[in-house]
N, CA, C and O of each residue as an XYZ file, in Angstrom:
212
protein
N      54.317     33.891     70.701
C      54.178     33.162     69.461
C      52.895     33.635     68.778
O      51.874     34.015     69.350
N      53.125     33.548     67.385
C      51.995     34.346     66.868
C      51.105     33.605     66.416
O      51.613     32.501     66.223
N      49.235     33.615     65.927
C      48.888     32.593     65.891
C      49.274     31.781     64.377
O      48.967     30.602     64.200
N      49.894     32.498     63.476
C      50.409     32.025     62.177
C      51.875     30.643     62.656
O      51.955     29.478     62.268
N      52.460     31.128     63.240
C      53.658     30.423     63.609
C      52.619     29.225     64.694
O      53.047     28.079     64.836
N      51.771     29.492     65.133
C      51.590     28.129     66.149
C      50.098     27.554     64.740
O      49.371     26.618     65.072
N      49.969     27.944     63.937
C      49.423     27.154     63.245
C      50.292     26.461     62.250
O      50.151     25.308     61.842
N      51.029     27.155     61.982
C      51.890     26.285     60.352
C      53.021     24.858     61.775
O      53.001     23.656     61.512
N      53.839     25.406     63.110
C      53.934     24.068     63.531
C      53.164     23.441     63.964
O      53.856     22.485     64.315
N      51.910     23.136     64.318
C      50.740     22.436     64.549
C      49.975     21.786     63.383
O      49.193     20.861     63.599
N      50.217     22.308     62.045
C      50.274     21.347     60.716
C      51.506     20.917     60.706
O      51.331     19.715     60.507
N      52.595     21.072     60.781
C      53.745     20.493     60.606
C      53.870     19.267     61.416
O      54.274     18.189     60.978
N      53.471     19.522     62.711
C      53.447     18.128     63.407
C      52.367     17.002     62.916
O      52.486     15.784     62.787
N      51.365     17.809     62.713
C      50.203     16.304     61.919
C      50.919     15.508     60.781
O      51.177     14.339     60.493
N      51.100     16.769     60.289
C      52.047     16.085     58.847
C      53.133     14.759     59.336
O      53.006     13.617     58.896
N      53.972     15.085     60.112
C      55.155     14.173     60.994
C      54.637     12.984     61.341
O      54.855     11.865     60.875
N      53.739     13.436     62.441
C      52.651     11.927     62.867
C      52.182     11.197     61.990
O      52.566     10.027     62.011
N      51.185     11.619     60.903
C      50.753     11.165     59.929
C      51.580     10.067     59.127
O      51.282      8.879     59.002
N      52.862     10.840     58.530
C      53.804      9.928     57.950
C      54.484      9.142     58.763
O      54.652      7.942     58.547
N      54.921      9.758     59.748
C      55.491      8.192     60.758
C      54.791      7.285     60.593
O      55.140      6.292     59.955
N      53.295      7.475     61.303
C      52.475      6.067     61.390
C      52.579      5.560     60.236
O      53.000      4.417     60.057
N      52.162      6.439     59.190
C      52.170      5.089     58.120
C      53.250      4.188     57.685
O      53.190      2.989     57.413
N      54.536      5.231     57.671
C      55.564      4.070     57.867
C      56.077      3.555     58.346
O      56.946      2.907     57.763
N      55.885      3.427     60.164
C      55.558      2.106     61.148
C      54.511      1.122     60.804
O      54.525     -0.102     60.933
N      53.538      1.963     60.309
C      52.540      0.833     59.743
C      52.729     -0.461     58.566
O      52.361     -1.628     58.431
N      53.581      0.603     57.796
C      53.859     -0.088     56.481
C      55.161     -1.463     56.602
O      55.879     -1.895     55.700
N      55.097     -1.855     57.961
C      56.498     -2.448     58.295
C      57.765     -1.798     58.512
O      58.665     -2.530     58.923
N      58.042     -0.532     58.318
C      59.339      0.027     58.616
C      59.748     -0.332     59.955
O      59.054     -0.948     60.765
N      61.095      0.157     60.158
C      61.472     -0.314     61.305
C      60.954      1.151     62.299
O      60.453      2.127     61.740
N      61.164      1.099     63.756
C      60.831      2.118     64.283
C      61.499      3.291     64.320
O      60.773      4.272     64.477
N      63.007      3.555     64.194
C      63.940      3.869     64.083
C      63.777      5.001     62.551
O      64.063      6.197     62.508
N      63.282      4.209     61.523
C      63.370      4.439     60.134
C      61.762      5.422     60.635
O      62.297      6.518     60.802
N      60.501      5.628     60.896
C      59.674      5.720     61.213
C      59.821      7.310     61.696
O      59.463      8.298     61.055
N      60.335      7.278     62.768
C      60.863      8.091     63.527
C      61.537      9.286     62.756
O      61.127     10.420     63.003
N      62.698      9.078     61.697
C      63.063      9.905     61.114
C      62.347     10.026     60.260
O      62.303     11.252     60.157
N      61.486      9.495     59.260
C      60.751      9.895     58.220
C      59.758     10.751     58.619
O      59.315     11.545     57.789
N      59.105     10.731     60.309
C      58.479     11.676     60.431
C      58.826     13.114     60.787
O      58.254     14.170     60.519
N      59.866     12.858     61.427
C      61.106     14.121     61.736
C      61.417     15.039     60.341
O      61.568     16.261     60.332
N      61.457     14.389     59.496
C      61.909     14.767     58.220
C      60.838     15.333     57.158
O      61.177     16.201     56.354
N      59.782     14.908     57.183
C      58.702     15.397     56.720
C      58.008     16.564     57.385
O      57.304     17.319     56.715
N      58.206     16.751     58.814
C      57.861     17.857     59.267
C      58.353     18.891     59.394
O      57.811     19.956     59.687
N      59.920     18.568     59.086
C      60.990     19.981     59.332
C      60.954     20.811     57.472
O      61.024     22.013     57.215
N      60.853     19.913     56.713
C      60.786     20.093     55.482
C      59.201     20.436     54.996
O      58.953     21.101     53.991
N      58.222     19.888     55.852
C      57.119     20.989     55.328
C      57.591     22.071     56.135
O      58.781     22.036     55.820
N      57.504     22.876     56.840
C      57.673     24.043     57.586
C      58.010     24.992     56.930
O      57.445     26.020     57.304
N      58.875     25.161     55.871
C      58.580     26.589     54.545
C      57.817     26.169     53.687
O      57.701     26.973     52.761
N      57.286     25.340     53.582
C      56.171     25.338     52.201
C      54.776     25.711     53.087
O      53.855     26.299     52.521
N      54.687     25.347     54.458
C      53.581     25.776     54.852
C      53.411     27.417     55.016
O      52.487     28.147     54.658
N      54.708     27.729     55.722
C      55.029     29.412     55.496
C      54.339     29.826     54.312
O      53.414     30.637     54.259
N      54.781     29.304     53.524
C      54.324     29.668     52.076
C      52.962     29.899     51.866
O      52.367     30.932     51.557
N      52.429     28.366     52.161
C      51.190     28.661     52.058
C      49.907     29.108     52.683
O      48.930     29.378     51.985
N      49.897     29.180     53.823
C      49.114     29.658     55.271
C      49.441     31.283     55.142
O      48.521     32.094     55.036
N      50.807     31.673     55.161
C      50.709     33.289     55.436
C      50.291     34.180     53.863
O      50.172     35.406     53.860
């Protein structure tokens, strides 16, 4: 793995965490939480391409 690819998923996962918590935080359910962070991290992953390389 190259160190470009283990940096853009290693922002991708902060990104994930980040938004989960807040919307476990924000009252979401855990379930709902869970995918919003799933979803925010698979969907940054070409914009970070983008922008990191």
């Amino acid at each position: 793995m190259t160190l470009h690819t283990a940096l853009v998923l290693l922002t991708a996962l902060v990104i994930g965490l980040v938004i989960g918590g807040l919307t476990f935080l924000g009252g979401g359910p855990t379930a709902g939480a869970v995918l919003a962070g799933l979803l925010s991290a698979g969907s940054s992953v070409p914009a970070l391409r983008r922008l990191i390389g």
